[in-house]
N, C-alpha and C positions, 0 to 999 in steps of 0.2 A: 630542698632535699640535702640530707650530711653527706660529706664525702664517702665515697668506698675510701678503705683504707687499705692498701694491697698490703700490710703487713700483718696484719690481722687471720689469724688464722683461726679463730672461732668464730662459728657458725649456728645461730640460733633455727631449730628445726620452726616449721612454721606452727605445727601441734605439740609444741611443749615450753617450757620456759630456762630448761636446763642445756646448756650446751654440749654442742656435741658434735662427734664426728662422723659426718656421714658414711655412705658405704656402697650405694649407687651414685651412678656418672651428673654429673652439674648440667643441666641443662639451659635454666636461669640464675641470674642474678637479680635479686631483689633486697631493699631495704626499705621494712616496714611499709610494705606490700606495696612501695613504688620500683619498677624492673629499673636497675641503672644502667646507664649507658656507659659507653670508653667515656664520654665528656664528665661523668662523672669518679671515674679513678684516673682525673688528671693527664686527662689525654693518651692514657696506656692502655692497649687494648685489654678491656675486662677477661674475655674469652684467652689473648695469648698467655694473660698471670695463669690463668689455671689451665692452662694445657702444658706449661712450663713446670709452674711448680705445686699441685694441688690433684691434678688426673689420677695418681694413684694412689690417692690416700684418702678421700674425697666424695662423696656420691650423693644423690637423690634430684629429683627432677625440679623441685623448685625449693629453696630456701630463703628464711629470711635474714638480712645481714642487720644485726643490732644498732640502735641510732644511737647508744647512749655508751659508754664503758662497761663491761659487765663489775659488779665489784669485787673489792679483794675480798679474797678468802680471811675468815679469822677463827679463831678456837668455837665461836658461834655455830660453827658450821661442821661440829663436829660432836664427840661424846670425852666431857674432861674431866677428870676427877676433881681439880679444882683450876681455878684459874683468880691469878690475883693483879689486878690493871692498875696499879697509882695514877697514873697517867687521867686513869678517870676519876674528878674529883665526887663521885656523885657517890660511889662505893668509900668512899672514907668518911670516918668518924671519929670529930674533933673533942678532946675532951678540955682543953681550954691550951689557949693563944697556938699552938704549930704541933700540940702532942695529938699522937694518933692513937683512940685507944679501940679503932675496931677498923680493919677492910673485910671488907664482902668478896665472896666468893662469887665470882661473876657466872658459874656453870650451874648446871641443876641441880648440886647435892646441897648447896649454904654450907658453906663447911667456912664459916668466916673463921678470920683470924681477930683474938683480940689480946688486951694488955689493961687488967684492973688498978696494976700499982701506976702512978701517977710518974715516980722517979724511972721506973722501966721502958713509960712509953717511948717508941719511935717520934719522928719528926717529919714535918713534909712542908718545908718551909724551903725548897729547892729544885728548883730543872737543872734538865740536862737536854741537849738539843730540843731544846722550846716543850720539854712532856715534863710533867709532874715527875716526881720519884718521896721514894720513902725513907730518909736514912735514920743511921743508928750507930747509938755509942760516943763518938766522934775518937778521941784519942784514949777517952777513957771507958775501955771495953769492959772492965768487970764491973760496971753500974749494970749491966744485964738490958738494955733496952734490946725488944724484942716484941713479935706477936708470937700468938700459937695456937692451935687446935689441939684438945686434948686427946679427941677419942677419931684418928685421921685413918678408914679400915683401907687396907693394903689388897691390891685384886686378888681373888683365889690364885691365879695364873702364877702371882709372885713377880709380875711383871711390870714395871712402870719407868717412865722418863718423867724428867724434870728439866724443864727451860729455864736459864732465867738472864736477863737484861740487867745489869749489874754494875756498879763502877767500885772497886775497891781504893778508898782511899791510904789505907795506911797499915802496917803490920808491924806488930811487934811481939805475937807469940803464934805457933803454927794450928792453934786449936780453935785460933778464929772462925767462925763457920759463916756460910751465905744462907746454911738452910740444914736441916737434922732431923732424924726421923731417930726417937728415943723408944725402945720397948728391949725385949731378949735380943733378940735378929733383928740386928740394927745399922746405919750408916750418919755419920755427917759429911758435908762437903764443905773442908775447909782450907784454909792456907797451905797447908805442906811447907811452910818454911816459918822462922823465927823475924827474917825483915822481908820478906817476898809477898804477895800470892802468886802461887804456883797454878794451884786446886790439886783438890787430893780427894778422892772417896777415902773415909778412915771408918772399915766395918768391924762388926762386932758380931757373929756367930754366924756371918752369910758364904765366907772366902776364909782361903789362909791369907789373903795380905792384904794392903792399901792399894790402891790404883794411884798413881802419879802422873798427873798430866805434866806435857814440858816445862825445863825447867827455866822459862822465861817470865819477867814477872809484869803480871797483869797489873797491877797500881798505877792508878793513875789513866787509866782508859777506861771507857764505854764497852762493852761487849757481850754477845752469845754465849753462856755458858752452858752448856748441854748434858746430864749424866744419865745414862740408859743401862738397867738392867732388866738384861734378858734370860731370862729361866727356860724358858720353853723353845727359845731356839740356840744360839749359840750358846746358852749355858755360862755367857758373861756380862762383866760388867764391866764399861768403859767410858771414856768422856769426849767430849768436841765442845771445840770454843772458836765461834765465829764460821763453823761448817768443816770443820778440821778434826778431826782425830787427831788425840794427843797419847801418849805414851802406850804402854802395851796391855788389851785387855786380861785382865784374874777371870780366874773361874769361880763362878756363882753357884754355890753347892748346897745352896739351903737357902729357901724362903724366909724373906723379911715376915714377919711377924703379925700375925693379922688383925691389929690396932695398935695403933704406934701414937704419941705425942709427936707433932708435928712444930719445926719450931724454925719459924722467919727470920734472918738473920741472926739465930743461936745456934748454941751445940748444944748434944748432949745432954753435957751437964752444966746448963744453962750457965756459966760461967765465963764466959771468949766468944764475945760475940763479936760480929762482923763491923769494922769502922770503915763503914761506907753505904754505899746505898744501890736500894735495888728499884726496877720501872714496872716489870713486869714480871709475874712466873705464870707457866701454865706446866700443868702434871697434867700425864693420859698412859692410860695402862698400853696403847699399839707403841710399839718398840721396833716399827716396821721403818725402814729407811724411807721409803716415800711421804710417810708420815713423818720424820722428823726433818727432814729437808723443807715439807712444804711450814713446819711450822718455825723453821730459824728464816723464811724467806718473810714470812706473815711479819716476823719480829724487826727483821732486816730494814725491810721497808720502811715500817711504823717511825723506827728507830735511828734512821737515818744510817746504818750500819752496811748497806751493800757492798763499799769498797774493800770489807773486811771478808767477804764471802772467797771461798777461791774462786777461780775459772769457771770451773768447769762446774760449779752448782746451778743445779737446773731455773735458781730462782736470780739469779748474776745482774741478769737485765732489763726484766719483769718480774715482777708480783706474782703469785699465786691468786686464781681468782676463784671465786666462790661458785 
């Protein structure tokens, strides 16, 4: 029989497979329908953990306690507009010796990204903590290496975040972008500085101004880059990097454009692209904080990145599970 684990606070109902928290009083204890004993949580009395710490939050007459880890949560487990994993080599598409000239959209719309011209392609000839990644450009950023979706539609709501897992290597003009959404109402997220990255939303018919995250510069590290616009509730748009809010949200007074050119490590005007390389993106139109918490923890994890989370993020010391 596996151990009870008294630190475990999920609880698999005996008629269901999704976990949860009960709401009548614990009568037994059982794991995969053998009833455990104290000898089995380590000589601690099973009954005094939950009269201690689990009585009032807790309930039903018999449950069964999981033999196996439940697993992590991941974008699978949700609805994405897209989602793009280097890291999995099964979604990329090599057009000869390290150029990239197509990643798959891991979510249900196929919304891949790709790249016909041969000089443009990306590269994926490099990890970063033991995961694949995709880079681009290297110092010579106006060769334009990039992916893109042409025709990428924007939620009626006007609402969307973008994650992305990133390492910037090098800056030397501020129009460098990680990522760009080109039409009327439009944004990229780029450098904000001439030798820095900073990250900057630089909109175009959404806000009067840019958004500027701090001004510390990211080059040279691994990290969570987050950008959230929200329409329908706070009426802004802002950034996190690593679980952090960074500088002061703008007000978001007009919806992005409802089909945009979508562009992976470019801007705009395809021109200043990004020298350095990304692991992972994933976009989803919820702009709800529990939603974007559980999905910098998903990334956190993957990505070995949790010492970068703050305190007090709900995902600090575990995983989000599915």
């Amino acid at each position: 029989m596996a151990t009870f684990n008294k630190a475990n606070k999920f609880w698999k109902n005996r008629n269901t497979t999704t976990p949860v928290y009960p709401t009548r009083k614990l009568v037994s204890y059982y794991l995969n329908g053998d009833e455990l004993s104290d000898e089995d949580n380590g000589g601690v009395l099973v009954t005094k953990y939950f009269d201690e710490n689990l009585r009032t939050q807790y309930a039903d007459d018999r449950l069964v306690l999981p033999d196996t880890p439940y697993p992590i949560w991941s974008p699978s487990e949700t609805t994405t507009l897209a989602w793009y994993d280097a890291s999995d080599l099964s979604t990329i598409t090599i057009s000869s010796g390290t150029k990239v000239s197509q990643l798959d959209d891991k979510g249900p719309n196929g919304y891949h990204l790709t790249q016909g011209t041969a000089e443009q392609q990306p590269q994926t000839n490099r990890t970063i903590n033991g995961l694949n990644v995709i880079h681009g450009a290297g110092s010579d950023f106006m060769t334009g290496e990039h992916l893109e979706y042409g025709t990428f539609p924007i939620p009626a709501s006007g609402d969307i975040a973008i994650f992305v897992v990133a390492y910037p290597d090098s800056v030397v003009q501020q129009n460098q972008s990680m990522f760009s959404f080109d039409a009327s109402n439009d944004f990229q997220f780029d450098a904000g500085n001439n030798s820095a990255f900073y990250g900057r939303i630089k909109p175009d018919g959404i806000g009067s101004s840019g958004y500027d995250m701090n001004a510390v510069d990211k080059v040279g590290a691994l990290g969570i880059f987050s950008v959230q616009l929200d329409f329908n509730g706070a009426g802004q748009y802002t950034g996190f990097y690593n679980g952090t809010e960074e500088g002061t949200p703008v007000s978001y007074t007009a919806k992005l454009s409802s089909t945009q050119v979508f562009r992976f490590l470019g801007n705009r005007g395809n021109n200043y692209m990004l020298d350095g390389a990304i692991g992972e993106m994933v976009i989803v139109e919820d702009v709800t904080t529990a939603t974007r918490q559980r999905i910098e923890g998903y990334l956190a994890w993957k990505w070995s990145l949790t010492d970068n989370l703050p305190s007090d993020h709900p995902y600090k010391n575990s995983p989000p599970l599915a």
